[in-house]
BALOBA-1460 file (C-alpha; in Angstrom, 3 decimals):
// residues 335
<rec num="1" residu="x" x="118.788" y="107.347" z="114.149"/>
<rec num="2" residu="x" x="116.553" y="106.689" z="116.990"/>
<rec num="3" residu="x" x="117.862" y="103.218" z="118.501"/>
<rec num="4" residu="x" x="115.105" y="102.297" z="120.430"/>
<rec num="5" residu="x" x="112.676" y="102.430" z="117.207"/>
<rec num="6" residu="x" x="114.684" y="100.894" z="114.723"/>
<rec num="7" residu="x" x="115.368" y="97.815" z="117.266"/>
<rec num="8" residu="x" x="111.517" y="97.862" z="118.008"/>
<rec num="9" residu="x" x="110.858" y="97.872" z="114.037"/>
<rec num="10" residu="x" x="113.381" y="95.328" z="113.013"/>
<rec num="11" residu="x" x="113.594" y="93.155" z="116.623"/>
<rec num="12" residu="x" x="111.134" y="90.399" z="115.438"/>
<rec num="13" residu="x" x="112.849" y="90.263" z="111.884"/>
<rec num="14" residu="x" x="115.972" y="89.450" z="114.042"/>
<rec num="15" residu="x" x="114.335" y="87.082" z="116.426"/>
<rec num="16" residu="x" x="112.925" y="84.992" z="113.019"/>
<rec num="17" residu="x" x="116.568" y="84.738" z="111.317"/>
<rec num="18" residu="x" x="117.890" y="83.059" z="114.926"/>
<rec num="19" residu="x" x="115.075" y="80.941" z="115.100"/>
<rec num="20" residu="x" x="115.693" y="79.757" z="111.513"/>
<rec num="21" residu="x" x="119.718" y="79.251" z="111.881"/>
<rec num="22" residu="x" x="118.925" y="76.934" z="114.811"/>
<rec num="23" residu="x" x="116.963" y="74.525" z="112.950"/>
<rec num="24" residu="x" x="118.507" y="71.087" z="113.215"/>
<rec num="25" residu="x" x="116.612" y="69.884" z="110.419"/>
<rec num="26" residu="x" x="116.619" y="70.710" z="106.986"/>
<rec num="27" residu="x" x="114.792" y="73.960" z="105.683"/>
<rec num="28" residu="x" x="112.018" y="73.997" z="103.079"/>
<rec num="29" residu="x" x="112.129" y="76.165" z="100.092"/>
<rec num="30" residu="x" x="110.027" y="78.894" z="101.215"/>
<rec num="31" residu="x" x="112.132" y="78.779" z="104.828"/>
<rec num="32" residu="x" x="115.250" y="78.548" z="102.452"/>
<rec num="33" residu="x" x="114.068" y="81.871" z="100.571"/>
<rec num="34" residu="x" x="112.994" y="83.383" z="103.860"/>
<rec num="35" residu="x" x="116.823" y="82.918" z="105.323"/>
<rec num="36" residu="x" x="118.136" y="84.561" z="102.699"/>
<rec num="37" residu="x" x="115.487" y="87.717" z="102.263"/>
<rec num="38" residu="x" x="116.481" y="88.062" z="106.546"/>
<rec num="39" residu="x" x="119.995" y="87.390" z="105.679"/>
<rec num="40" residu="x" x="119.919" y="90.211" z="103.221"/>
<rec num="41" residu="x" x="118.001" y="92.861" z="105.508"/>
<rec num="42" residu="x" x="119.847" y="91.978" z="108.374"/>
<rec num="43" residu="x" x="123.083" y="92.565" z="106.572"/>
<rec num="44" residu="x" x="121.335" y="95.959" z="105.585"/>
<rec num="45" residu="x" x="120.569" y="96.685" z="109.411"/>
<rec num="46" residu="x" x="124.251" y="96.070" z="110.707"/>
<rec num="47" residu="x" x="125.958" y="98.504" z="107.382"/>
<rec num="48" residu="x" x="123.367" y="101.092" z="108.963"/>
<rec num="49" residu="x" x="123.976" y="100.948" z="112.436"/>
<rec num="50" residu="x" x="127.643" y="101.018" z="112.263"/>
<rec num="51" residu="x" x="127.485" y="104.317" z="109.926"/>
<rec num="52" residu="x" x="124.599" y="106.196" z="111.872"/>
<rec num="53" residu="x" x="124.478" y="105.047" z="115.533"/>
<rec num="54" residu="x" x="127.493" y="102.238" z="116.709"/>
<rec num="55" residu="x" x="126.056" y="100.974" z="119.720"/>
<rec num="56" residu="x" x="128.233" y="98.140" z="120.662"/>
<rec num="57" residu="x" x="125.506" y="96.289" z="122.599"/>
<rec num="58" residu="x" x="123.753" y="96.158" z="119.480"/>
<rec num="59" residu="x" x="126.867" y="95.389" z="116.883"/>
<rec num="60" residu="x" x="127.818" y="92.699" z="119.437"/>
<rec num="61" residu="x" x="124.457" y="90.568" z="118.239"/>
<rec num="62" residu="x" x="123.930" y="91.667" z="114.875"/>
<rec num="63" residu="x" x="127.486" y="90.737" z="113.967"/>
<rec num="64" residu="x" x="127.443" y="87.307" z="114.807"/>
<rec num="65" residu="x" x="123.974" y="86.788" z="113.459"/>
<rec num="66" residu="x" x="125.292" y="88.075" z="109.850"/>
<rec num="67" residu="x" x="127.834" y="86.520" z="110.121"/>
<rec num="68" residu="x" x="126.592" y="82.696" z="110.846"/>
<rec num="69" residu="x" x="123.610" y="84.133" z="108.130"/>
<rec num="70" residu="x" x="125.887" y="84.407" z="105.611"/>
<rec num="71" residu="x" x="127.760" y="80.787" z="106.376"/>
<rec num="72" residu="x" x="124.383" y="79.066" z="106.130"/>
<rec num="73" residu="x" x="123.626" y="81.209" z="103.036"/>
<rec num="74" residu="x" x="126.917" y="80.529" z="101.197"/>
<rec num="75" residu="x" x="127.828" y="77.486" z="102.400"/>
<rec num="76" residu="x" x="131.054" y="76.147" z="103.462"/>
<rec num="77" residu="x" x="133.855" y="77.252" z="100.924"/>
<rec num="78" residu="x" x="136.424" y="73.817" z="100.117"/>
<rec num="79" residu="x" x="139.541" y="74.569" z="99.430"/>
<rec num="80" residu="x" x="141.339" y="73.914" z="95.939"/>
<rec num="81" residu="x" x="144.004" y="73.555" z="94.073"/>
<rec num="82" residu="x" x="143.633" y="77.147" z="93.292"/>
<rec num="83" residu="x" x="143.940" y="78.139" z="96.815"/>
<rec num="84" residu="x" x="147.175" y="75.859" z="97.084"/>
<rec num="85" residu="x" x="148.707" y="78.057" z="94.135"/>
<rec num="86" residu="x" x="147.644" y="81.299" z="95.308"/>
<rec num="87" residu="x" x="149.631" y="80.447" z="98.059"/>
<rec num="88" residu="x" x="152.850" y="79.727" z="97.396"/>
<rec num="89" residu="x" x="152.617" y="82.405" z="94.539"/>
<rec num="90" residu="x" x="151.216" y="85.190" z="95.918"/>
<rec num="91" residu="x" x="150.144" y="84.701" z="99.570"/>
<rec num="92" residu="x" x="153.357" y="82.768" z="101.317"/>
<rec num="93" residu="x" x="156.197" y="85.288" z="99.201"/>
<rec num="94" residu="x" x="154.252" y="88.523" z="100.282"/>
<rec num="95" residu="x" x="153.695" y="86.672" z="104.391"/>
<rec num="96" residu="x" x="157.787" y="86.719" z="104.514"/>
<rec num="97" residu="x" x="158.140" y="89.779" z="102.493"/>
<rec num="98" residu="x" x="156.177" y="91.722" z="104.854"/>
<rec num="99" residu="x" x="158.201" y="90.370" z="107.811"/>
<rec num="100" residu="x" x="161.458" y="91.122" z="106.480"/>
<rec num="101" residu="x" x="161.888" y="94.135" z="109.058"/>
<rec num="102" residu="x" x="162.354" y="91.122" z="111.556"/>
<rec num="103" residu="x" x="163.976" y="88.389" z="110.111"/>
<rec num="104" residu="x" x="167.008" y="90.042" z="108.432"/>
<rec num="105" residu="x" x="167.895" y="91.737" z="111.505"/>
<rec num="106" residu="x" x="167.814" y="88.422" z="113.157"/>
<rec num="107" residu="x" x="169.665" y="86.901" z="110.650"/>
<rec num="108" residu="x" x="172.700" y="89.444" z="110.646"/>
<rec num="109" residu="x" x="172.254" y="89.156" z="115.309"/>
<rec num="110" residu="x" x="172.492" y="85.837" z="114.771"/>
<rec num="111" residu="x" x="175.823" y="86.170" z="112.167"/>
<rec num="112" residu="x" x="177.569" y="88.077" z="114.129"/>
<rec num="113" residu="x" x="176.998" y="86.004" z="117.588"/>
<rec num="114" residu="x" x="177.527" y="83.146" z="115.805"/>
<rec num="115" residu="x" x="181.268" y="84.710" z="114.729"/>
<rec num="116" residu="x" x="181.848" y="86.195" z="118.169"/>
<rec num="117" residu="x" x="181.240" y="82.356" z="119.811"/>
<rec num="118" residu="x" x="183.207" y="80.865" z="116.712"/>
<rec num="119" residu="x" x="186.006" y="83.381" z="117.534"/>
<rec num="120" residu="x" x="186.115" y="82.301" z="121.389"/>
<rec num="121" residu="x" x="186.264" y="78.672" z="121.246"/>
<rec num="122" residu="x" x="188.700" y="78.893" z="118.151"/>
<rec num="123" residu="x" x="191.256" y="81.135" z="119.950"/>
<rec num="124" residu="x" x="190.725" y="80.130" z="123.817"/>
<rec num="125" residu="x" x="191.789" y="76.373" z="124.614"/>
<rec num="126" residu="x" x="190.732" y="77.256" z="128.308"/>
<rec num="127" residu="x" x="187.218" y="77.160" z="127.022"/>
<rec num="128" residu="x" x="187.775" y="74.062" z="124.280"/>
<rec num="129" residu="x" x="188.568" y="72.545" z="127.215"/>
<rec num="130" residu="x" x="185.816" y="72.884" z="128.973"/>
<rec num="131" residu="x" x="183.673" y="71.176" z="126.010"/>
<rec num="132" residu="x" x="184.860" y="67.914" z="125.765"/>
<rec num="133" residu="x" x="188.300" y="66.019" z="126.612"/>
<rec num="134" residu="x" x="190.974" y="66.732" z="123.989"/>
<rec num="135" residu="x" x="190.573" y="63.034" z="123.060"/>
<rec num="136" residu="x" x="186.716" y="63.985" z="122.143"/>
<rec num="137" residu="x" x="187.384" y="67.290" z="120.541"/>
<rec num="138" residu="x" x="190.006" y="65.334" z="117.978"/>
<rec num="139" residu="x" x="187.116" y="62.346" z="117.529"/>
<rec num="140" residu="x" x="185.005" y="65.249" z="116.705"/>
<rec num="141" residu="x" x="187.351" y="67.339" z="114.161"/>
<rec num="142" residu="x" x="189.632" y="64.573" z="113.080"/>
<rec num="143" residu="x" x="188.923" y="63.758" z="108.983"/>
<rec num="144" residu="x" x="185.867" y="61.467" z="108.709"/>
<rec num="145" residu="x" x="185.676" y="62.388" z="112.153"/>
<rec num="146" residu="x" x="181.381" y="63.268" z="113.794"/>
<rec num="147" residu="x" x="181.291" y="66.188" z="111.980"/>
<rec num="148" residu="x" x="181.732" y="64.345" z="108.949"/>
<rec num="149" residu="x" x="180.165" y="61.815" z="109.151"/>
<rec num="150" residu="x" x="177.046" y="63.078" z="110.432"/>
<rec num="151" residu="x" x="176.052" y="63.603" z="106.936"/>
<rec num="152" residu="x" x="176.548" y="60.289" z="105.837"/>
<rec num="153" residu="x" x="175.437" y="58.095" z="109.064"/>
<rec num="154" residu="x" x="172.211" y="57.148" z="107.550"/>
<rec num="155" residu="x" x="170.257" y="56.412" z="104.345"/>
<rec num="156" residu="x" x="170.255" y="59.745" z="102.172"/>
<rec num="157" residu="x" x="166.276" y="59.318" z="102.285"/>
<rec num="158" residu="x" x="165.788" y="58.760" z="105.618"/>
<rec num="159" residu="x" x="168.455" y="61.179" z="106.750"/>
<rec num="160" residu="x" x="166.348" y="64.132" z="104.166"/>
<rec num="161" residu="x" x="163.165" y="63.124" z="106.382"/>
<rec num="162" residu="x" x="164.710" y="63.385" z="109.492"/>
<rec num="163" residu="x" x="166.146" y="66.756" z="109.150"/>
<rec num="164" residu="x" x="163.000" y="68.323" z="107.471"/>
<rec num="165" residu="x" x="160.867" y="66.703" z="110.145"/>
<rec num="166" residu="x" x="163.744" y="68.533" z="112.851"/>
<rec num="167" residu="x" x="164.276" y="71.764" z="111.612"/>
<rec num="168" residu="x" x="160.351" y="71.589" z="110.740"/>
<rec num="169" residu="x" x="159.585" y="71.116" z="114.186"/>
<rec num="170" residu="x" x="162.029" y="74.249" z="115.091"/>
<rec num="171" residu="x" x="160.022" y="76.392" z="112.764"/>
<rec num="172" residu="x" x="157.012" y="75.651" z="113.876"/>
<rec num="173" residu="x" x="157.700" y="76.129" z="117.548"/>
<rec num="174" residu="x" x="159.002" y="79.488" z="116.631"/>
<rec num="175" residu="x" x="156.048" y="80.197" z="114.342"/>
<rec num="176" residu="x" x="153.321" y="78.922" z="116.928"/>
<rec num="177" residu="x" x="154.602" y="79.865" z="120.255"/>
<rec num="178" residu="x" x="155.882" y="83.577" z="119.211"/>
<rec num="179" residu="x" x="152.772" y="84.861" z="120.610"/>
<rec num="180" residu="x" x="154.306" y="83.947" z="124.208"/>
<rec num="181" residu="x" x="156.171" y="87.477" z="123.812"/>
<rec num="182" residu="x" x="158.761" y="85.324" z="121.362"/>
<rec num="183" residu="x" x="160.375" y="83.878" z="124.497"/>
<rec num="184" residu="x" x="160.790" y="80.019" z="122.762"/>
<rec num="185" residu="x" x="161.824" y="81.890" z="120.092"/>
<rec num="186" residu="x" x="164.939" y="83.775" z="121.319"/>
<rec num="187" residu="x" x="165.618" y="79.681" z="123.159"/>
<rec num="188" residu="x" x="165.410" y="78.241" z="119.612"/>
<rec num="189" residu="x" x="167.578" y="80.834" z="117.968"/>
<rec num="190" residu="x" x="170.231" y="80.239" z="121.049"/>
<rec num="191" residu="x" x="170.102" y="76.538" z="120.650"/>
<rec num="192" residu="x" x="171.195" y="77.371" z="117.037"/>
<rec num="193" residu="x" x="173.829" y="79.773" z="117.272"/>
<rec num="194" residu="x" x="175.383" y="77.933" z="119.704"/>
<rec num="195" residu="x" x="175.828" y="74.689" z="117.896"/>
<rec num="196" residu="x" x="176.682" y="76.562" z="115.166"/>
<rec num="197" residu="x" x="179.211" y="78.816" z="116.471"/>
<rec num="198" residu="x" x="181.170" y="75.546" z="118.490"/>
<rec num="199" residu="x" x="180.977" y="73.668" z="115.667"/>
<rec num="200" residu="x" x="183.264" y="76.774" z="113.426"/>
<rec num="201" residu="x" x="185.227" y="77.110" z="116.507"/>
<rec num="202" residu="x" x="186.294" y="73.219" z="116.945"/>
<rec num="203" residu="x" x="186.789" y="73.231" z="113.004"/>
<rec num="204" residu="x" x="189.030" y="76.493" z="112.953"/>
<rec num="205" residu="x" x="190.939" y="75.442" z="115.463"/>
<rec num="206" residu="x" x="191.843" y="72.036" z="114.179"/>
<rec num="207" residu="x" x="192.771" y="74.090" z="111.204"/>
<rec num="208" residu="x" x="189.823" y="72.517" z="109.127"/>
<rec num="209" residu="x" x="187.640" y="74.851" z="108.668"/>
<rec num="210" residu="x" x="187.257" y="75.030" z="105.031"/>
<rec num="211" residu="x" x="186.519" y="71.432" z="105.461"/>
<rec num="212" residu="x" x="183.236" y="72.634" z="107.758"/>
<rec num="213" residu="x" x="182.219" y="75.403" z="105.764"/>
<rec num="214" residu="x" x="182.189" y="72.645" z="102.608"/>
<rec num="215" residu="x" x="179.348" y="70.692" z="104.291"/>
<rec num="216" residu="x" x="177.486" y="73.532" z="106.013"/>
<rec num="217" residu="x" x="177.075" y="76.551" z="103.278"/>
<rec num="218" residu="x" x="175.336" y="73.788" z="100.669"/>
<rec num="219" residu="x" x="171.981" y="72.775" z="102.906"/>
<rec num="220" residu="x" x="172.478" y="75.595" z="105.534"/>
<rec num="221" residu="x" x="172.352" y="78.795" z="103.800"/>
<rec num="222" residu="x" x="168.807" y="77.893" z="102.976"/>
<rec num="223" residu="x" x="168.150" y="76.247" z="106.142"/>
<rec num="224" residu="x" x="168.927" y="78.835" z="108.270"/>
<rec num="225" residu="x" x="167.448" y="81.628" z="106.110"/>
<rec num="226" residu="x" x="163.980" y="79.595" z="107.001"/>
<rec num="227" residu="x" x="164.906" y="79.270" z="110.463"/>
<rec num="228" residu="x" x="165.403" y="83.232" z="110.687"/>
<rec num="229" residu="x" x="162.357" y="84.000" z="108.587"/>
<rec num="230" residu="x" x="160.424" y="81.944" z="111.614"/>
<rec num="231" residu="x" x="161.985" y="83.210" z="114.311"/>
<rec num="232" residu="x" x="161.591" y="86.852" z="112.850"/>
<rec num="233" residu="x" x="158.180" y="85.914" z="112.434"/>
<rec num="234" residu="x" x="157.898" y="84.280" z="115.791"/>
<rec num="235" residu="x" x="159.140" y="87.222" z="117.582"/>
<rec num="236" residu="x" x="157.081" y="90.103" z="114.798"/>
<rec num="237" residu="x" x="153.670" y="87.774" z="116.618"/>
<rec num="238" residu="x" x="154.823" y="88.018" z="119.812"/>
<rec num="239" residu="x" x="155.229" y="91.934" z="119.753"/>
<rec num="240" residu="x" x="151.856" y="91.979" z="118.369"/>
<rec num="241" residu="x" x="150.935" y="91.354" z="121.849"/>
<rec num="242" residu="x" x="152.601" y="94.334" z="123.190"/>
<rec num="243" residu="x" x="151.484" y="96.853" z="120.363"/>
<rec num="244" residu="x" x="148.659" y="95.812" z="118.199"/>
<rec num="245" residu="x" x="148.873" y="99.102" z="115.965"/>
<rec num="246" residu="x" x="145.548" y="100.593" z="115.332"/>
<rec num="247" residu="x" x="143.540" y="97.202" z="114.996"/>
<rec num="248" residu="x" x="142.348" y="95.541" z="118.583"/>
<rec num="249" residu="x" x="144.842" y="93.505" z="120.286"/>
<rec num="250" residu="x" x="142.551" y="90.331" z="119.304"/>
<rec num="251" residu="x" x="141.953" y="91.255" z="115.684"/>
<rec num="252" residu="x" x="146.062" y="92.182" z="115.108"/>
<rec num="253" residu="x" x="146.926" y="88.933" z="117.059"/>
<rec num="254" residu="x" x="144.199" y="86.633" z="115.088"/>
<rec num="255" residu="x" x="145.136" y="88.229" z="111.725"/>
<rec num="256" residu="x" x="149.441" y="87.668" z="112.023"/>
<rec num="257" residu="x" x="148.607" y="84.202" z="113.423"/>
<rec num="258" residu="x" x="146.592" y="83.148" z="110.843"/>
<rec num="259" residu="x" x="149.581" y="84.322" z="108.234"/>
<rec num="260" residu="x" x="152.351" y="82.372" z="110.508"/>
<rec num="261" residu="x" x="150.137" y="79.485" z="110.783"/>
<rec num="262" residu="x" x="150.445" y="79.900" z="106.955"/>
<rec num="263" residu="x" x="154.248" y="80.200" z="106.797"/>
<rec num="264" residu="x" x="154.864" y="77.500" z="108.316"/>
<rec num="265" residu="x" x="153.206" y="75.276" z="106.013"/>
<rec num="266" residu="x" x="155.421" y="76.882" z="103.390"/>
<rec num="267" residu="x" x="158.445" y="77.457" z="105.604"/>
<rec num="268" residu="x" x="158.199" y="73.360" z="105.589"/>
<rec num="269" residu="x" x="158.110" y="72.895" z="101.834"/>
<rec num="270" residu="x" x="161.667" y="75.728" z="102.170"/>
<rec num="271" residu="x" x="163.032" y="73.044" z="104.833"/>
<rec num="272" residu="x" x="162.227" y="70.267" z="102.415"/>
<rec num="273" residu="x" x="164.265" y="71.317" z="99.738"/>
<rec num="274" residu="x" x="167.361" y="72.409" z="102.369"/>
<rec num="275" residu="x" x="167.195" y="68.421" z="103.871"/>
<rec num="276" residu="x" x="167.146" y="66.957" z="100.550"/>
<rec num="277" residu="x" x="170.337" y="68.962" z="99.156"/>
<rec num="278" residu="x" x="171.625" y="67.885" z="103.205"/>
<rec num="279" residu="x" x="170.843" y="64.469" z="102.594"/>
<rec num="280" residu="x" x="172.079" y="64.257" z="98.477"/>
<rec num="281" residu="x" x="174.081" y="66.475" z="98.136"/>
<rec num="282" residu="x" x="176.171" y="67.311" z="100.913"/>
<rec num="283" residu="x" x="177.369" y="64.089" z="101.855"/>
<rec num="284" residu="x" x="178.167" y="63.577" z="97.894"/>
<rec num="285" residu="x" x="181.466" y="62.814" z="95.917"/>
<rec num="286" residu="x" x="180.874" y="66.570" z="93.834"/>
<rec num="287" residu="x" x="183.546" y="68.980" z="94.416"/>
<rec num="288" residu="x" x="183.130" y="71.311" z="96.991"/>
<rec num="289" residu="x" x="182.728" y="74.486" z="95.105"/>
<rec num="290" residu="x" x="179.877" y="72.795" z="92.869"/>
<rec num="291" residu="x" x="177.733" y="71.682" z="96.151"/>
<rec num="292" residu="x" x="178.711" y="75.132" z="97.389"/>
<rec num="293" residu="x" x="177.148" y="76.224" z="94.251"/>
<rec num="294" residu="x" x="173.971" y="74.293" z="94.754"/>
<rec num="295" residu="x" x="173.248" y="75.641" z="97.901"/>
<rec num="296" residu="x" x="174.170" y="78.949" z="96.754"/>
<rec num="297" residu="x" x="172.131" y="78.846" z="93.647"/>
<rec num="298" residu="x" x="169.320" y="77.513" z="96.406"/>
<rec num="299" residu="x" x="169.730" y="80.730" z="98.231"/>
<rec num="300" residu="x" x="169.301" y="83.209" z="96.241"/>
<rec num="301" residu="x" x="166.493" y="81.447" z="93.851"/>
<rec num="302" residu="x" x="164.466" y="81.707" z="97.808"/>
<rec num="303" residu="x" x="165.623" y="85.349" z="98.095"/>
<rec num="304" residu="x" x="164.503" y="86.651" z="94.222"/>
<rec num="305" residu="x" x="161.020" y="84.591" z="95.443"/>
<rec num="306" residu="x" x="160.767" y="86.907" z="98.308"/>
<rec num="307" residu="x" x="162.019" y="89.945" z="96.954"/>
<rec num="308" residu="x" x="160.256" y="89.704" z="93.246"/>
<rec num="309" residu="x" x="157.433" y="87.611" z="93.640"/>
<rec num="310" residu="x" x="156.611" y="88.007" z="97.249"/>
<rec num="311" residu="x" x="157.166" y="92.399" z="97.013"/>
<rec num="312" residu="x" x="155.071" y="92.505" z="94.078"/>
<rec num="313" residu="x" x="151.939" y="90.542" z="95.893"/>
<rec num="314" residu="x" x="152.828" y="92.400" z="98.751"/>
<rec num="315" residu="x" x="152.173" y="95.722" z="96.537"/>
<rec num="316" residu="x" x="149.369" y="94.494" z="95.716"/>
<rec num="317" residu="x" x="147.551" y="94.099" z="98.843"/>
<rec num="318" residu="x" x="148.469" y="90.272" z="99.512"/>
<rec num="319" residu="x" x="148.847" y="89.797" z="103.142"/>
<rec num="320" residu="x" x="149.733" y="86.297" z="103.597"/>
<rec num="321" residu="x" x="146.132" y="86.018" z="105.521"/>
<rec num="322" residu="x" x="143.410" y="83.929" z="104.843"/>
<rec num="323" residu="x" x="140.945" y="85.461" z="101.608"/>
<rec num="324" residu="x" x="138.473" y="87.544" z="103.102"/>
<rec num="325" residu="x" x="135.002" y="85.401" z="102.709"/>
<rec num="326" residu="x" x="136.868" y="83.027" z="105.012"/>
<rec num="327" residu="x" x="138.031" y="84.964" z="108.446"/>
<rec num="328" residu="x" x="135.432" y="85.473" z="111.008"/>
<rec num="329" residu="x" x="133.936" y="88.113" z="111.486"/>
<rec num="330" residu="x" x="135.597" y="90.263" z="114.364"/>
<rec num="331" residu="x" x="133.301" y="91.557" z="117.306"/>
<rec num="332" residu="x" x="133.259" y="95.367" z="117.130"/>
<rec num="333" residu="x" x="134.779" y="96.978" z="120.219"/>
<rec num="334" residu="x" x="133.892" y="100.322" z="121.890"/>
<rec num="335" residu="x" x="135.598" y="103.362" z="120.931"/>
């Protein structure tokens, strides 16, 4: 293909589908019709250039052009209730599917630093000590002590909406500010493991640690699961940065952003259900092995999501990413 002919043929064609996209007013029907036949040939013009000559000065303005053609052409899609389903049966399960080579390695780091700090302050007074005065560590451990009755210092229903709102918040800031190489990530995931690992340590060594494990493994096995699926997420982002793969660094970095942008909507509906069994059932009169049960029975209904529904859209091509009428179109890059 000879460039300089084919621009010279198809330049003024070009020129007229601009002019027409920057009208402020409406068009008429024969302008409407005329969008669309330039639309059309346009589109045409870019499929040949990028199979027979890929001049990036001249992808860099057709692209654009077809692709704010086709908006005006088609219109601005609304989302639906549709959409909504699609996500949280196909889209959201196959987004933390497909990030499952970083979150359950997080999750078992996190386990085992969790035991390891656990193990230190439970065993080595020297370093109980250096937490609180003994007076404060008993306040803390002592039945219907702070650690028990956390759970039941507020209203159940305003207690469920501050936790969801917190641990919300948590997610997000994982989910969002991954792409700063996952440093806030790694500070959130500290923040955690630490309170969590003090906490068993303080409980085990006051000898009431069953006591502990009774109001944490109901709301927390879920709520950390969602807090590692974020963070593993988070930090998956921020090594996008560092190795894009075979796409551009902008298109790899756009396209996992949109999909934790998207998991954190649903990582919030996750945390919803987690502070309502904090809030209700936790804090309740059941016996401990049946709210044990509940938050077991929690757990592993999120995991068979993942694992069944989310593999299976995964298989299928589900990405977790926006449908494919709605992402911009990327500006080609030089080879």
């Amino acid at each position: 293909m000879d460039l300089d002919v084919f621009v010279s043929a198809h330049r003024a064609e070009w020129d007229r589908l601009e002019a027409l996209l920057r009208r402020r007013r409406a068009l008429s029907g024969p302008e409407a019709d005329e969008l669309v036949a330039l639309y059309q040939r346009t589109a045409t013009h870019l499929s040949q250039v990028r199979s027979a000559a890929p001049d990036p000065a001249l992808l860099a303005r057709l692209t654009p052009l077809v692709a704010r053609a086709r908006s005006a052409v088609t219109g601005a899609r609304k989302a639906s209730w549709h959409d909504a389903a699609h996500f949280f049966t196909a889209g959201f399960p196959a987004a933390v599917y497909r990030s499952r080579n970083w979150w359950i390695p997080t999750a078992l780091l996190c386990v085992v630093l969790t035991a390891v700090i656990s193990w230190w302050v439970g065993t080595h007074p020297e370093v109980r000590a250096t937490i609180a005065a003994p007076e404060e560590l008993r306040e803390m451990t002592r039945p219907g002590g702070q650690y028990e009755a956390y759970y039941s210092s507020h209203p159940a229903a305003s207690f469920a909406a501050q936790v969801w709102t917190n641990n919300a918040q948590a997610a997000a800031i994982c989910l969002v500010f991954g792409a700063l190489l996952g440093l806030p990530v790694l500070w959130v995931l500290f923040q955690n493991v630490l309170n969590l690992g003090l906490g068993i340590g303080l409980m085990t060594s006051a000898g009431r640690l069953d006591t502990f494990l009774g109001l944490l493994l109901p709301h927390g096995l879920l709520e950390l699961t969602a807090v590692f699926v974020a963070a593993g997420t988070g930090l998956r982002l921020g090594w996008t940065l560092i190795d894009p793969g075979r796409r551009s660094r902008r298109t790899a970095l756009a396209e996992e952003g949109r999909s934790a942008l998207g998991m954190a909507i649903g990582l919030a509906a996750v945390l919803l259900v987690s502070g309502v069994i904090e809030a209700f059932v936790t804090p309740s009169g059941l016996p401990t092995w049946s709210r044990i049960l509940i938050g077991v029975a929690a757990e592993l209904a999120f995991l068979s999501y993942v694992f069944v529904v989310g593999r299976r859209a995964a298989n299928a091509g589900e990405t977790g990413d926006v449908a494919p009428a709605d992402r911009p179109v990327e500006a080609p890059t030089a080879a």
